[in-house]
N, C-alpha and C positions, 0 to 999 in steps of 0.2 A: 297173127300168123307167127308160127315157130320158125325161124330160121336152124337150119343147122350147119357143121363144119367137118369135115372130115380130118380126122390126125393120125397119124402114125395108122391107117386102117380104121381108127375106132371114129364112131357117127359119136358128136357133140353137139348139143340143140344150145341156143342163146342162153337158156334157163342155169345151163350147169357150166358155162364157161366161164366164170365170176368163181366158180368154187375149184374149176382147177388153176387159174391164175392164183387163189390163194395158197390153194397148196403146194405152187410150186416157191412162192416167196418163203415160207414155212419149212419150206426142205433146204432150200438156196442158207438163210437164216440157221439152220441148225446145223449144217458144214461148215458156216465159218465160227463158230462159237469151237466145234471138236478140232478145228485146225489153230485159233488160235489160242487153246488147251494145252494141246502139245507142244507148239512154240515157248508158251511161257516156262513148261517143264522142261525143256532143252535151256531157256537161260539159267534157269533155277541149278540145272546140273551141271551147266561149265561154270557157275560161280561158289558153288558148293565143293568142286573141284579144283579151284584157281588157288596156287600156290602163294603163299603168305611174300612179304619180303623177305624175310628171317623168320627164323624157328624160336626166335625171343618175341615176335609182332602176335597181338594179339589180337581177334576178331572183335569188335564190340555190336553187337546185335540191339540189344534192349539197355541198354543202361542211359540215366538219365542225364544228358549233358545238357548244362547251357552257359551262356557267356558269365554267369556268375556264381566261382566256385563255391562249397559248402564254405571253407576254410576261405572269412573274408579278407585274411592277409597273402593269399597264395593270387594270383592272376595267370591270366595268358600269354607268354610274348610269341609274337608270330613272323614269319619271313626267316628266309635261308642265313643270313648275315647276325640276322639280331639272337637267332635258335644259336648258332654252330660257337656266336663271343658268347654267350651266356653260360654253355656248356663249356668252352676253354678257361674262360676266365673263373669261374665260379663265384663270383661276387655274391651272386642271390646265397642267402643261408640255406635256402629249400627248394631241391630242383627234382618236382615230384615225378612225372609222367612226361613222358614224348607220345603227340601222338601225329600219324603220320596217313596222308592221305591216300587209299587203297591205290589208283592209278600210278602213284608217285612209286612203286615200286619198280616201276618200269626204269629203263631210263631215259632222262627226258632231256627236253630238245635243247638243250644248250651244255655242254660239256662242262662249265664252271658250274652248272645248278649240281649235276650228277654227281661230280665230286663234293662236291659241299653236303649234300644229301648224305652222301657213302659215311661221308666225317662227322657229323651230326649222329648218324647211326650207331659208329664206330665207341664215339664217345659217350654217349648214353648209356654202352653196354658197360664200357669200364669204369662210369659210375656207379653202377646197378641200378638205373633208371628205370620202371615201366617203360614198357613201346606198343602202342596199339595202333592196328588198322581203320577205318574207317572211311565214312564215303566223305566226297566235297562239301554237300550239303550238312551234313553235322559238325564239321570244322568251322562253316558260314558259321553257325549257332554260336559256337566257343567264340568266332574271333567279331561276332558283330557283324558278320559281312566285311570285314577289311581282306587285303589282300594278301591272303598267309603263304601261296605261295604252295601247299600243301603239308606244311609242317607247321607246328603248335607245340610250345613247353608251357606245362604249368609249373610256375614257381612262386617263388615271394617276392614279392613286391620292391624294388630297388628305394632307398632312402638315401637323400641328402646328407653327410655328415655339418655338423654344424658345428663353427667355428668363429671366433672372435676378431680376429688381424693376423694380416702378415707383419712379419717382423723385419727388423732392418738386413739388409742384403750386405750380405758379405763375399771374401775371398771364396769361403768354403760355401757360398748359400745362403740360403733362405728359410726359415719355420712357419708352417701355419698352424696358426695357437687354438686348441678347442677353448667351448665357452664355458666358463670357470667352473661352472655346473661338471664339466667331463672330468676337468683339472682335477677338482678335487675327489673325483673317482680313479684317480691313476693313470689316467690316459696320458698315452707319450704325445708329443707335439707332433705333427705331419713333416717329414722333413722333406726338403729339393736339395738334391745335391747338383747347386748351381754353383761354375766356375767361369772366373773370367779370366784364367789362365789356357792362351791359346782357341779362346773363344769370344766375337762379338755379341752371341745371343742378348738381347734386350730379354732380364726375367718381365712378363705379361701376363697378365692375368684379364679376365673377360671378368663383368656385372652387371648381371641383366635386372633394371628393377620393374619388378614386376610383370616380365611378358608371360603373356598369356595363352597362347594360340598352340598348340603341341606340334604342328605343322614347321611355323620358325624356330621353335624351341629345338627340335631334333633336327633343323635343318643348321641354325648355329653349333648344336656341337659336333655335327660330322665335320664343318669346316674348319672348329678349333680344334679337332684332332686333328683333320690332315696337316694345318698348319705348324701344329706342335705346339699349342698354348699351354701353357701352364697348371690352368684352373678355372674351372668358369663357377662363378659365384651364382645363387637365384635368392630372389625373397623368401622366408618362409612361409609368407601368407601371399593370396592373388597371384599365383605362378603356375603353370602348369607342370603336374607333377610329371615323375622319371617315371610315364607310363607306357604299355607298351608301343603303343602310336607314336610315342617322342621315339623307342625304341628304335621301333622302323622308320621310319622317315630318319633318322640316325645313321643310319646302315650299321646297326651294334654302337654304333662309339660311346652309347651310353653305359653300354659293357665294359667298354674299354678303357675309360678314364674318370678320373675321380671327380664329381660334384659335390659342390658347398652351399650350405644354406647360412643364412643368419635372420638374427628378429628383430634388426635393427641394421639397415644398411647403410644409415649414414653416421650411424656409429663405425661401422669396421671401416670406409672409406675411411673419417675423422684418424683414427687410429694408426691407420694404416699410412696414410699421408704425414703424420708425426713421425713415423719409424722411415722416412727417405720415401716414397712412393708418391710417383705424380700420378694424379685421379684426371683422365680426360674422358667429357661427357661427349656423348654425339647427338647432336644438335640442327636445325636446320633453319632456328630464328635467331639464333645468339647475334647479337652489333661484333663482340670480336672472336674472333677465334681461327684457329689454323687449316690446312689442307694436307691431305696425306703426303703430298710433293714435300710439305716443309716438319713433316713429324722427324730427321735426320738432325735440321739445322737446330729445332729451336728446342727439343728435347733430348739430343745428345744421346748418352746411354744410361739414364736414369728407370729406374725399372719405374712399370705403369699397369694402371690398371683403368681399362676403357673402359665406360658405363654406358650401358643400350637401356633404352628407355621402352616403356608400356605403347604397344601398337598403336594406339588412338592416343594418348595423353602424351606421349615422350618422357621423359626425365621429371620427375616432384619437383616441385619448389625447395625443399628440404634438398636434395640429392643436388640442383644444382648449383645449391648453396656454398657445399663439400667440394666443388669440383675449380680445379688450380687453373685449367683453361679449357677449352670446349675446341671438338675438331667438326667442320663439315664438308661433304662431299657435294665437290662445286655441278652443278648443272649446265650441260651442254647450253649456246648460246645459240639458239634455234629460234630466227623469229616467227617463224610460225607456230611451234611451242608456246613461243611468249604472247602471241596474238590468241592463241587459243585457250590458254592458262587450263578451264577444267580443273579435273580432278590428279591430275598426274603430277604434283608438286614436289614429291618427294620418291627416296626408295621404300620397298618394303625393309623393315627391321632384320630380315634373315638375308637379304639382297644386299643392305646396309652393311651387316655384319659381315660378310664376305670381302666387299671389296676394302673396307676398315683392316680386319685383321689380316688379308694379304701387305696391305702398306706395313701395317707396324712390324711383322714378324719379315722382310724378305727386304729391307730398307738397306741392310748392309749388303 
């Protein structure tokens, strides 16, 4: 038996109701395909129309980026702080391209990023720098997924200068001597013009041997710049280089002040501790050694140079061989600390280095 239905007026038997419920999905189906046509061509035309930052910003559409440039000595550095020192300082020999993330044209939500932006931009131009736009997602490519903040410079790759000993300290200062190898190319000595006329400052220098982690590496020399260290020394081999992740986690200071290598550290200690310089390692199993409370009494104002040791190993055999007395930082006397012992025995090396180079540099 046929059933039928009646619609809109019109007689539908059971046979042909299956073929107009098809054709209504088939209609429904093709309205939303032509409506969401046109939508895409309304994004298509407000971003075909969306004003650039600057009239110097470039659109990049198809070109091939990725985290490792053609030019194997050029890199990325990334973040508002490490881009705007790179640019003032100009340390890097080669400071190719800014490229700057489309959104980022806006201004954005914090008023120190915006001005740092502005000044990033500013200076790029009066280098004659490339400036290009681009989306989030292509900057992630360049910087590895790190946190750039929305700005990127390609430049060249920052290097250690590498150098032999400090020399003995006097009224007028201090030298730090290249390695004979530079000597006898001409290079002048690195000079500090340290005075201890109307000044306490202890001259200080940082030696890190061999850390490794770019994490504590950039997080040590943010805090020897705030503190106003001197110099901070690294290994030439096993260290983490002045890449741009020391960069950032730096906030620039890698920019900002000078780093030394050598190929032999317990040579420049050895050296350096003959020219007047007391070498103190930082340690946390040494039988004697001092506490930052007593770095005043028992070193006076003899200039020093603190040695931070490898994350996992600490200090060589060799290194704390060279070293005239060892400092450690005492541990709360918490017995359930001591009941629980674990894993927490010590600081981290970048945690280390903080509350170390606040005692030495801030003791007067």
């Amino acid at each position: 038996m046929i059933r039928t239905k009646i619609l809109n007026g019109c007689i539908f038997s059971s046979s042909n109701q299956s073929i107009l419920s098809r054709h209504i999905i088939i209609q429904h189906r093709r309205n939303f395909i032509a409506a969401r046509s046109i939508h895409n061509r309304r994004d298509s035309d407000d971003r075909s129309n969306k004003p650039t930052f600057t009239k110097h910003v470039r659109n990049i559409k198809d070109d091939k980026l990725s985290s490792q440039p053609e030019d194997k000595g050029l890199e990325y550095v990334y973040g508002f702080s490490s881009v705007v020192s790179a640019l003032r300082l100009k340390k890097r020999e080669i400071l190719d391209s800014l490229y700057i993330q489309e959104s980022a044209g806006k201004a954005t939500t914090k008023k120190k990023d915006d001005s740092l932006l502005t000044d990033i931009v500013q200076l790029a131009k009066e280098a004659k720098i490339k400036i290009f736009h681009m989306d989030k997602g292509r900057l992630n490519n360049l910087t590895d997924n790190k946190p750039h903040q929305g700005v990127v410079l390609r430049a060249s790759a920052l290097q250690p200068q590498e150098v032999s000993s400090l020399t003995q300290v006097t009224e007028n200062g201090y030298r730090v001597l290249p390695i004979q190898k530079y000597a006898k190319e001409g290079n002048k000595p690195y000079t500090f013009n340290f005075s201890r006329n109307g000044s306490n400052k202890r001259p200080f220098w940082l030696a890190l041997d061999e850390v490794q982690d770019p994490q504590n590496f950039g997080s040590i020399l943010r805090t020897a710049y705030f503190f106003g260290v001197d110099g901070v020394l690294v290994c030439s081999k096993n260290s983490a280089p002045l890449s741009p992740a020391v960069s950032k986690v730096s906030s620039g200071a890698v920019e900002l002040m000078d780093v030394f290598s050598t190929t032999r550290l317990d040579k420049f200690l050895t050296e350096s501790r003959d020219n007047g310089w007391k070498v103190i390692g930082a340690v946390g199993d040494a039988k004697s050694f001092i506490i930052p409370s007593q770095i005043a009494s028992e070193l006076k104002n003899c200039p020093v140079i603190l040695v931070l040791g490898n994350e996992g190993k600490g200090l060589r055999k060799n290194i704390r061989n060279v070293c005239d007395t060892f400092i450690s930082i005492p541990r709360a006397t918490n017995p359930v600390l001591q009941d629980f012992g674990g894993s927490i025995d010590s600081l981290n090396v970048g945690v280390a280095a903080g509350v170390l180079i606040h005692s030495f540099t801030t003791e007067n």
